[in-house]
BAMI-781910 format. One record per atom (N, C-alpha, C): residue in one letter; chain; x, y, z; residue number from 1. Coordinates in nm, 4 decimals, always signed. Example, Ala and Ser with C-alpha at 12.3 -4.5 7.8 and 13.67 -1.06 7.14 Angstrom:
# BAMI-781910
<dotor torgu="A" voke="A" xx="+1.3190" yy="-0.5690" zz="+0.7800" zaza="1"/>
<dotor torgu="A" voke="A" xx="+1.2300" yy="-0.4500" zz="+0.7800" zaza="1"/>
<dotor torgu="A" voke="A" xx="+1.3200" yy="-0.3300" zz="+0.7800" zaza="1"/>
<dotor torgu="S" voke="A" xx="+1.2850" yy="-0.2250" zz="+0.7080" zaza="2"/>
<dotor torgu="S" voke="A" xx="+1.3670" yy="-0.1060" zz="+0.7140" zaza="2"/>
<dotor torgu="S" voke="A" xx="+1.2900" yy="+0.0030" zz="+0.7870" zaza="2"/>
# end
This chain:
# BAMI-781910
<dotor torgu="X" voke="A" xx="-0.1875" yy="-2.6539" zz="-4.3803" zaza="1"/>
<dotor torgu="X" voke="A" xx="-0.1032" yy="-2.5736" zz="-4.2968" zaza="1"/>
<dotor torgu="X" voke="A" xx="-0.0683" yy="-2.6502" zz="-4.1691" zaza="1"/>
<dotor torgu="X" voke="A" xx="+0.0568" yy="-2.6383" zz="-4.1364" zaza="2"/>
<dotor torgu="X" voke="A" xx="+0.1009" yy="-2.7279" zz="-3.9723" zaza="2"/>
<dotor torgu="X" voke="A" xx="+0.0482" yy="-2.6224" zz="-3.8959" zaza="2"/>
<dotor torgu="X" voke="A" xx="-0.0509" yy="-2.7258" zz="-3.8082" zaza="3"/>
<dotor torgu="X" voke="A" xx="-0.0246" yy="-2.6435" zz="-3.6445" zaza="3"/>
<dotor torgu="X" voke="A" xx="+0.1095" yy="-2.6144" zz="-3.5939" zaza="3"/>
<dotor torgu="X" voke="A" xx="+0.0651" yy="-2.5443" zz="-3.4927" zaza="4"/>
<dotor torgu="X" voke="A" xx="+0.1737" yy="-2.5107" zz="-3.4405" zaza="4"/>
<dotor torgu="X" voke="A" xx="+0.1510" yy="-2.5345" zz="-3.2779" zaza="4"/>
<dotor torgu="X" voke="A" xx="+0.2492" yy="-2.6303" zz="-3.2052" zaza="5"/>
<dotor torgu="X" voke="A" xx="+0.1719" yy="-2.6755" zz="-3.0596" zaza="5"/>
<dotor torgu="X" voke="A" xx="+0.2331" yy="-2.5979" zz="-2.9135" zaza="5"/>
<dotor torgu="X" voke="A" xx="+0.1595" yy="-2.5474" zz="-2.8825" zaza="6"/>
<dotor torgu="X" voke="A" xx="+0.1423" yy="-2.4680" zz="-2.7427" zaza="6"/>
<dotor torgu="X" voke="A" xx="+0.2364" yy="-2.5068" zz="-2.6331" zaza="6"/>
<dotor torgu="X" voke="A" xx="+0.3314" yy="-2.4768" zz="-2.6187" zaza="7"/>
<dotor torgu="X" voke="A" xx="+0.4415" yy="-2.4621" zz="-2.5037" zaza="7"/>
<dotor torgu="X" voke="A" xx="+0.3200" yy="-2.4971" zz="-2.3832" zaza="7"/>
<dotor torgu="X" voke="A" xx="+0.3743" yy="-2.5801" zz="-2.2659" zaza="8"/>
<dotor torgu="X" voke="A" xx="+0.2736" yy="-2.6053" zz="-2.1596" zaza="8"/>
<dotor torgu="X" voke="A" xx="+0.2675" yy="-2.4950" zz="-2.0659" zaza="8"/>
<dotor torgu="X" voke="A" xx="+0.3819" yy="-2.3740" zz="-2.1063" zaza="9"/>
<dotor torgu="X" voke="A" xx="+0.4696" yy="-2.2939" zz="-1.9998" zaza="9"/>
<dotor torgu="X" voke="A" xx="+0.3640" yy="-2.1236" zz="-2.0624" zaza="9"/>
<dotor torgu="X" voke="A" xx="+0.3262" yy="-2.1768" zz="-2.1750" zaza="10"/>
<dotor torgu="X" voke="A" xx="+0.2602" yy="-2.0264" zz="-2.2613" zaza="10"/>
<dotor torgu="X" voke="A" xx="+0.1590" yy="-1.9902" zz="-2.1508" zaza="10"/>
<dotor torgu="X" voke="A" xx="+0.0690" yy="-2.1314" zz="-2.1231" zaza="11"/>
<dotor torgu="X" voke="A" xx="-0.0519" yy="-2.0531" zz="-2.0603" zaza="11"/>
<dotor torgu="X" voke="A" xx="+0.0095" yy="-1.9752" zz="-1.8807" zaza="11"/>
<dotor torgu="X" voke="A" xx="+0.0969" yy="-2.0689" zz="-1.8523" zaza="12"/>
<dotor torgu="X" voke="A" xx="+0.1357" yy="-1.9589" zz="-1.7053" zaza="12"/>
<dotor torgu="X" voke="A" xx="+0.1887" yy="-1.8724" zz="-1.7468" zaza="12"/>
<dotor torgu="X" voke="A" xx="+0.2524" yy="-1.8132" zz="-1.8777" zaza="13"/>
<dotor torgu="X" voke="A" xx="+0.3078" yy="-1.7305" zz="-1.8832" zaza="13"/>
<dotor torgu="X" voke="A" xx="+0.1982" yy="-1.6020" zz="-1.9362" zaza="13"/>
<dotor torgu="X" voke="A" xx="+0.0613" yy="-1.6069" zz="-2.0129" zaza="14"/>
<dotor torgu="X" voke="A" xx="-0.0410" yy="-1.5452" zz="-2.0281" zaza="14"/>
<dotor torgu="X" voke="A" xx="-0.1012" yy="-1.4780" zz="-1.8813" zaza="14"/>
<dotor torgu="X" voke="A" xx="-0.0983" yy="-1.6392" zz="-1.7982" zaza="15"/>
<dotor torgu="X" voke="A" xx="-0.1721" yy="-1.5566" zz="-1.6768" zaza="15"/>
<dotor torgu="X" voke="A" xx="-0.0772" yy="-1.4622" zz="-1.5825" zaza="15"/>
<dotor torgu="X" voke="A" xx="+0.0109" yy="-1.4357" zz="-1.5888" zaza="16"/>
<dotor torgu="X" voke="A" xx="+0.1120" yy="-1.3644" zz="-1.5190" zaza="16"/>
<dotor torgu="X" voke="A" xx="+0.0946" yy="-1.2040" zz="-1.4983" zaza="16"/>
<dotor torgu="X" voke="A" xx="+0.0147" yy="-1.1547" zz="-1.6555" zaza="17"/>
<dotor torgu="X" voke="A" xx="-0.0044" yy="-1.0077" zz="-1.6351" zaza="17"/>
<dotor torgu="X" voke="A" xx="-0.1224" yy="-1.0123" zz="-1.5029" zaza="17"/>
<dotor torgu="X" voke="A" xx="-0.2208" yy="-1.1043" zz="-1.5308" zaza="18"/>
<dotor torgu="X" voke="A" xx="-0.3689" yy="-1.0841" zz="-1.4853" zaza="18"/>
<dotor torgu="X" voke="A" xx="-0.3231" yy="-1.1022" zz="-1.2797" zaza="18"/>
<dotor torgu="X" voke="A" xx="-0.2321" yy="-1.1867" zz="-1.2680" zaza="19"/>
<dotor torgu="X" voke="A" xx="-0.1782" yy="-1.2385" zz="-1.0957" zaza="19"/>
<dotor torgu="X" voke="A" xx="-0.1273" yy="-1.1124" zz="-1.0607" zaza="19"/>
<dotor torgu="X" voke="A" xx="-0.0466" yy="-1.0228" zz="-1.1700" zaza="20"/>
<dotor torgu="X" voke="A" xx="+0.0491" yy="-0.8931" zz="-1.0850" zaza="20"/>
<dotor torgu="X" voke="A" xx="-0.0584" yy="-0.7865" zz="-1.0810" zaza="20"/>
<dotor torgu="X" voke="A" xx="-0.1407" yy="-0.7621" zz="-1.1814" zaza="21"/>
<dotor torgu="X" voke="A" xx="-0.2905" yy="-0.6584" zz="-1.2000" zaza="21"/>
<dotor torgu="X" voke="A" xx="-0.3443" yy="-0.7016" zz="-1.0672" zaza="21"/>
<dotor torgu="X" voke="A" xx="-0.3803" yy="-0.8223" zz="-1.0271" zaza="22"/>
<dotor torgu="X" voke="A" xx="-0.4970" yy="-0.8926" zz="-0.8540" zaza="22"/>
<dotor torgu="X" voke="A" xx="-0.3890" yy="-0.8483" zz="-0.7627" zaza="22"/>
<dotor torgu="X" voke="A" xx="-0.2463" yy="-0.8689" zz="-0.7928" zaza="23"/>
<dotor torgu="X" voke="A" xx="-0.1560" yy="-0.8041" zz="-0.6694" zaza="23"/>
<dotor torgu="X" voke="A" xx="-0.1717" yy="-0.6660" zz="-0.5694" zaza="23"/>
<dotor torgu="X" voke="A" xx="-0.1698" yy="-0.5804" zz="-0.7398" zaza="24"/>
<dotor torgu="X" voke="A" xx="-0.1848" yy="-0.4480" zz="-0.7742" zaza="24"/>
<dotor torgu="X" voke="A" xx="-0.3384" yy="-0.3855" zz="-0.6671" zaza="24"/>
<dotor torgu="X" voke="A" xx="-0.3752" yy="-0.4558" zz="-0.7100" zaza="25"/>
<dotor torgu="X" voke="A" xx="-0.5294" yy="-0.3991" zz="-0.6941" zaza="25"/>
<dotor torgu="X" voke="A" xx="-0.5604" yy="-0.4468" zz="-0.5119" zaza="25"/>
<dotor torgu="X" voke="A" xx="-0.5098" yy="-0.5868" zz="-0.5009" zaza="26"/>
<dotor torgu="X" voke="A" xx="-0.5257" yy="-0.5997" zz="-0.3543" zaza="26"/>
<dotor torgu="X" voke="A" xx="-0.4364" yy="-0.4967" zz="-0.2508" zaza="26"/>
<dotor torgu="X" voke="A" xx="-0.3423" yy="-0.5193" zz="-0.3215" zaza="27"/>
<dotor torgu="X" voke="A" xx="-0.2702" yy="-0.3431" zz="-0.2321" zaza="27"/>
<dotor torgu="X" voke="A" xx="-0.3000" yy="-0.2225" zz="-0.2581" zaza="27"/>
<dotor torgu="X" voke="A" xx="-0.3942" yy="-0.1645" zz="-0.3328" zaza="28"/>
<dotor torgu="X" voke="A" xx="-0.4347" yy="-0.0828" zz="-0.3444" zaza="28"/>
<dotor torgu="X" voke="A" xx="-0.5684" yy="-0.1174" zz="-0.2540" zaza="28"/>
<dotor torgu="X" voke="A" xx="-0.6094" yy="-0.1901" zz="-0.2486" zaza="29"/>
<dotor torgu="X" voke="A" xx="-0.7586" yy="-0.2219" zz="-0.1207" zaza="29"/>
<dotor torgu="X" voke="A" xx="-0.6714" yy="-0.1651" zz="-0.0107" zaza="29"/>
<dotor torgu="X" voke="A" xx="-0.5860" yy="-0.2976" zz="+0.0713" zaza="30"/>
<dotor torgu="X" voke="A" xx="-0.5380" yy="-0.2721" zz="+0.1565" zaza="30"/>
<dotor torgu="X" voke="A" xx="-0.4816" yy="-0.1185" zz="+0.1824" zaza="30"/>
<dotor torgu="X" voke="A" xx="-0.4098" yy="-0.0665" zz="+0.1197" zaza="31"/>
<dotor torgu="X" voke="A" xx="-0.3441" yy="+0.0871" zz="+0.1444" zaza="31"/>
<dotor torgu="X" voke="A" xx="-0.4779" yy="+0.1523" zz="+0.1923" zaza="31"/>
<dotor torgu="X" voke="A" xx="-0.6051" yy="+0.1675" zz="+0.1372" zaza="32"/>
<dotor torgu="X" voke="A" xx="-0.6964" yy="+0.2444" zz="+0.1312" zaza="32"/>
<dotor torgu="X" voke="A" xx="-0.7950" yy="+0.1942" zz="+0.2744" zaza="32"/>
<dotor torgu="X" voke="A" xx="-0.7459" yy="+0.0741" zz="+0.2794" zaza="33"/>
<dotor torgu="X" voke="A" xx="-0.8596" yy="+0.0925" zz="+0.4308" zaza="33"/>
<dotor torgu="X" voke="A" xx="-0.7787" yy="+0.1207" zz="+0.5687" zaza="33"/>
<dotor torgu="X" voke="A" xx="-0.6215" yy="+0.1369" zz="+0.5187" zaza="34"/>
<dotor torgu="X" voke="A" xx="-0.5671" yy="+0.1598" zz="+0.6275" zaza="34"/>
<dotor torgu="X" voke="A" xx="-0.5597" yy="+0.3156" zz="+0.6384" zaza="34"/>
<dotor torgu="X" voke="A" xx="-0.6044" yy="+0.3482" zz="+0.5195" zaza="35"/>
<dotor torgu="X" voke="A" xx="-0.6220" yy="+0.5409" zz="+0.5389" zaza="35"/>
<dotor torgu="X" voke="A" xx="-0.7074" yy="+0.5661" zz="+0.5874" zaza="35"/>
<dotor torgu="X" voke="A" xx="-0.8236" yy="+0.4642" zz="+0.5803" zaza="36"/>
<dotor torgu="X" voke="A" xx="-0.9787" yy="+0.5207" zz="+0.6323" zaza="36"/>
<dotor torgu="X" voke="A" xx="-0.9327" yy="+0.4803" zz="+0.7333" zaza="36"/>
<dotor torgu="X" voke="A" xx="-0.8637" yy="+0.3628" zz="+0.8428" zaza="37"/>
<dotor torgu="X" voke="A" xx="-0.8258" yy="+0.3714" zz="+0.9720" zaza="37"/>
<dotor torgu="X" voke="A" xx="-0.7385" yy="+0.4817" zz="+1.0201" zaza="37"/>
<dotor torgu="X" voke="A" xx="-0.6728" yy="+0.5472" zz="+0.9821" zaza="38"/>
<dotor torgu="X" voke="A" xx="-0.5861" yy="+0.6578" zz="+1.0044" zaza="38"/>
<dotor torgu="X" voke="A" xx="-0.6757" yy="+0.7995" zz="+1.0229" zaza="38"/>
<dotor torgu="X" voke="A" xx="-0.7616" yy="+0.8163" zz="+0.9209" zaza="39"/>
<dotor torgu="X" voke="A" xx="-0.8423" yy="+0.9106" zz="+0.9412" zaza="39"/>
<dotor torgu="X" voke="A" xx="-0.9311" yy="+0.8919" zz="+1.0663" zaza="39"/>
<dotor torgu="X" voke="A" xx="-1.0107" yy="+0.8093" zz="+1.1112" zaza="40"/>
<dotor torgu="X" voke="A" xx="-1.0694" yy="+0.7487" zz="+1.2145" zaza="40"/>
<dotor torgu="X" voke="A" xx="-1.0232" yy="+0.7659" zz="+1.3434" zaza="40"/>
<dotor torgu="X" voke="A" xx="-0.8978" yy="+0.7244" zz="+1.3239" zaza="41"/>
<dotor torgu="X" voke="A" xx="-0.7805" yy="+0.7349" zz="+1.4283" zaza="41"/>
<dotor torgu="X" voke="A" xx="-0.7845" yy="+0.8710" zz="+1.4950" zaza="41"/>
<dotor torgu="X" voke="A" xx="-0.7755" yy="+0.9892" zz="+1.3197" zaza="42"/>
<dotor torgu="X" voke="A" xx="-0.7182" yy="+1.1429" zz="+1.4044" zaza="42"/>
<dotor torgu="X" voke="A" xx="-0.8627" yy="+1.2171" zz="+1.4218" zaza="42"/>
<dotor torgu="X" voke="A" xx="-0.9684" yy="+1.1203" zz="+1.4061" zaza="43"/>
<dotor torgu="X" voke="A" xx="-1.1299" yy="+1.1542" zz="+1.4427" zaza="43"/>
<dotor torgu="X" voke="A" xx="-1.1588" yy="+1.1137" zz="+1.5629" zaza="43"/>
<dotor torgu="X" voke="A" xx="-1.0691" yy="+1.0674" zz="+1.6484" zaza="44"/>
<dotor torgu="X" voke="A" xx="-1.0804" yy="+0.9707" zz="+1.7728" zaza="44"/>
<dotor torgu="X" voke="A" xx="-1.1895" yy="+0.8507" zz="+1.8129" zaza="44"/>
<dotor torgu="X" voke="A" xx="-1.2187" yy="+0.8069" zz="+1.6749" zaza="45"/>
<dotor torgu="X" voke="A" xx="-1.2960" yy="+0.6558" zz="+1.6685" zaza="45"/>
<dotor torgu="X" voke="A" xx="-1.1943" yy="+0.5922" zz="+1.7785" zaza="45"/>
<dotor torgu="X" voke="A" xx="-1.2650" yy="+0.4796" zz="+1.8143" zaza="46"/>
<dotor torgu="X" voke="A" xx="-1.2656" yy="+0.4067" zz="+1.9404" zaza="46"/>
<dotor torgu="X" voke="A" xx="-1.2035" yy="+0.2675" zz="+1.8377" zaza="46"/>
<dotor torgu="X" voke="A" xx="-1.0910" yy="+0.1781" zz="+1.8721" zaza="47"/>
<dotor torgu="X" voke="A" xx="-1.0312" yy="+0.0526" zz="+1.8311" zaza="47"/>
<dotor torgu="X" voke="A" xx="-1.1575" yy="-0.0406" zz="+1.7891" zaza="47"/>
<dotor torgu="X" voke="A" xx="-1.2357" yy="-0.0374" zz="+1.8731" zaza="48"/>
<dotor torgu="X" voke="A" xx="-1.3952" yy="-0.1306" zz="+1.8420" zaza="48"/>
<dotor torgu="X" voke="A" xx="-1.4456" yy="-0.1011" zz="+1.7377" zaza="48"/>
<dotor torgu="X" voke="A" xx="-1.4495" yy="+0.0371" zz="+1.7355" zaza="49"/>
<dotor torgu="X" voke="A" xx="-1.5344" yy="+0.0869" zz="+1.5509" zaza="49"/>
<dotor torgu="X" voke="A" xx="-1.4378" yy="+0.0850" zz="+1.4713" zaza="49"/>
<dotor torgu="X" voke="A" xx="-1.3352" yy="+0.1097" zz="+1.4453" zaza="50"/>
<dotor torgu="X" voke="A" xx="-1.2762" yy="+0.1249" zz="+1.4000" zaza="50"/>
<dotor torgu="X" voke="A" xx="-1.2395" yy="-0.0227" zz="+1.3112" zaza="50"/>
<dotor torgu="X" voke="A" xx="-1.2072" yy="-0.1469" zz="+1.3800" zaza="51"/>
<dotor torgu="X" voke="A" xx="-1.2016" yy="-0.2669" zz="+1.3777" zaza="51"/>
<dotor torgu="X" voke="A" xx="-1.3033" yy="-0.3368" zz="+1.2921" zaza="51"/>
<dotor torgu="X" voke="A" xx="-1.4370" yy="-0.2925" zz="+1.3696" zaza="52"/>
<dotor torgu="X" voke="A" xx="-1.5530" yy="-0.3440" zz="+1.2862" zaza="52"/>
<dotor torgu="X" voke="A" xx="-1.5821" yy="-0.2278" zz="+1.1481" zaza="52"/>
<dotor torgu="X" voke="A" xx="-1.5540" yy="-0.1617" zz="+1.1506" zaza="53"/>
<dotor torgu="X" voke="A" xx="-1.5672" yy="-0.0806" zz="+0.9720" zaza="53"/>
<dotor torgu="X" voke="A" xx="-1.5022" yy="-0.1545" zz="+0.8654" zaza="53"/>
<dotor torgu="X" voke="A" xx="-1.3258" yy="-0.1567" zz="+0.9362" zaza="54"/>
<dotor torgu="X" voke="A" xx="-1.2522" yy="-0.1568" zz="+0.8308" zaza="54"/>
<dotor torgu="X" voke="A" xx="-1.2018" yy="-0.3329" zz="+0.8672" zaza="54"/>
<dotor torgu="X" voke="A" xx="-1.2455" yy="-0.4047" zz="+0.9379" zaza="55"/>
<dotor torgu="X" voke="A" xx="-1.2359" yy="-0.5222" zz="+0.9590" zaza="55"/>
<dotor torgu="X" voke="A" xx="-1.1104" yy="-0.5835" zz="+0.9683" zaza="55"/>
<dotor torgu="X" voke="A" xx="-0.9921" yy="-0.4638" zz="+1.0047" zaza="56"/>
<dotor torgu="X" voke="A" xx="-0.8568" yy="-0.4824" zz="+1.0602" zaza="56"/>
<dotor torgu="X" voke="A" xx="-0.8909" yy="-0.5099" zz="+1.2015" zaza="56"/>
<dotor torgu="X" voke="A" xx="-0.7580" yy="-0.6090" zz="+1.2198" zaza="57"/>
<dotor torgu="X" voke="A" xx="-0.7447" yy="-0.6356" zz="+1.3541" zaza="57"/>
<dotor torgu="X" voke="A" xx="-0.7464" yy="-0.5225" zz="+1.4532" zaza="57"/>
<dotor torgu="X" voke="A" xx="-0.7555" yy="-0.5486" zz="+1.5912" zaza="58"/>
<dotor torgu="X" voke="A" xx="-0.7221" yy="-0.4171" zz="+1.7386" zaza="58"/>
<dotor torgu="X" voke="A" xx="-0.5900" yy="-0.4280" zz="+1.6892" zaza="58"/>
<dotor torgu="X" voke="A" xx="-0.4933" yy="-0.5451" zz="+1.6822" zaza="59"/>
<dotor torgu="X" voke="A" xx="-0.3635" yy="-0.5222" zz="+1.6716" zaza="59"/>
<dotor torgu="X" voke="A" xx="-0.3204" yy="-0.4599" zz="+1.5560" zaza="59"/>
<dotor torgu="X" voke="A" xx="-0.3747" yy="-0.4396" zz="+1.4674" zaza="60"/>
<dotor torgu="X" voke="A" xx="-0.3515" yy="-0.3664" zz="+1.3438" zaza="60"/>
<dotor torgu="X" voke="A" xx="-0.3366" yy="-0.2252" zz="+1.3780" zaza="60"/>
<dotor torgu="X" voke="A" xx="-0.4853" yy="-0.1949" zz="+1.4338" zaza="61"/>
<dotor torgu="X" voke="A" xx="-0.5209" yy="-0.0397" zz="+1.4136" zaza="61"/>
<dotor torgu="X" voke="A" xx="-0.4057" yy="+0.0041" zz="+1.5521" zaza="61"/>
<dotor torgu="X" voke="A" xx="-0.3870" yy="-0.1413" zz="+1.6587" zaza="62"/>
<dotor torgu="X" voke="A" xx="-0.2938" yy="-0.0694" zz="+1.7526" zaza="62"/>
<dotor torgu="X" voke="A" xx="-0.1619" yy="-0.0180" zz="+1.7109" zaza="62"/>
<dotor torgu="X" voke="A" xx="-0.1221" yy="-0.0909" zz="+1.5866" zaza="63"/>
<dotor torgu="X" voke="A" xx="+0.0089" yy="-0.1022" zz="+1.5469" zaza="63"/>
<dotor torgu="X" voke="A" xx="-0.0061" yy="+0.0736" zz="+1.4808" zaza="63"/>
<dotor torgu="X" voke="A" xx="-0.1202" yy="+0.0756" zz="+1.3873" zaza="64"/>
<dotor torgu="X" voke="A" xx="-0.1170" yy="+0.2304" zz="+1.3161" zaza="64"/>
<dotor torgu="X" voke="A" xx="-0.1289" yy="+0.3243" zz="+1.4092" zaza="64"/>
<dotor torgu="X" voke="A" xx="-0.1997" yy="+0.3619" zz="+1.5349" zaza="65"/>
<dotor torgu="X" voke="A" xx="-0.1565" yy="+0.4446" zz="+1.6369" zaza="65"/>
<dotor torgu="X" voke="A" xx="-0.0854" yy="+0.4780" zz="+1.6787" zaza="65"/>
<dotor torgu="X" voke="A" xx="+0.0469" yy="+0.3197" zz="+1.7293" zaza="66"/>
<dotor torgu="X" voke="A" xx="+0.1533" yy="+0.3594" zz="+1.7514" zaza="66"/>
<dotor torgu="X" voke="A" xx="+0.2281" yy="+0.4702" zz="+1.6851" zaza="66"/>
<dotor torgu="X" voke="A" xx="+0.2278" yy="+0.4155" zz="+1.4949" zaza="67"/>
<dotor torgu="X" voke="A" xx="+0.3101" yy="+0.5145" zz="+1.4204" zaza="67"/>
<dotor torgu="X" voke="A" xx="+0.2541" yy="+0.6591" zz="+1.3989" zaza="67"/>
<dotor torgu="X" voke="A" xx="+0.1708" yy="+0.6721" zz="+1.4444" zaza="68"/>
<dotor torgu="X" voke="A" xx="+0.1301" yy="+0.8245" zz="+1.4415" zaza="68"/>
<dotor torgu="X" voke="A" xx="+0.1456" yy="+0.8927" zz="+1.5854" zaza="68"/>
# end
């Protein structure tokens, strides 16, 4: 039986589901610790705790204050 030989392009094209799934999932981290900063926020945690929990920047959590 002939082999049959492997496009060099197959294997980036295999790993492509698994890069958009790590995308997926890192924005789903991110979304979720910026809720636990939001909640924090309307609990009146202090920028310092807040910072060190969720290990966002002051300028981060300053930026999510603003929008609320």
């Amino acid at each position: 039986m002939k082999e049959v030989k492997k496009s060099p392009d197959v294997e980036k094209i295999m790993e492509l589901p698994i890069s958009y799934e790590e995308k997926g999932k890192e924005k789903g981290k991110e979304k979720a610790i910026k809720e636990m900063a939001l909640a924090m926020i309307s609990e009146g945690a202090s920028t310092a705790f807040i910072a060190k929990v969720t290990q966002l920047s002051e300028e981060e959590i300053d930026r999510l204050r603003q929008k609320n």
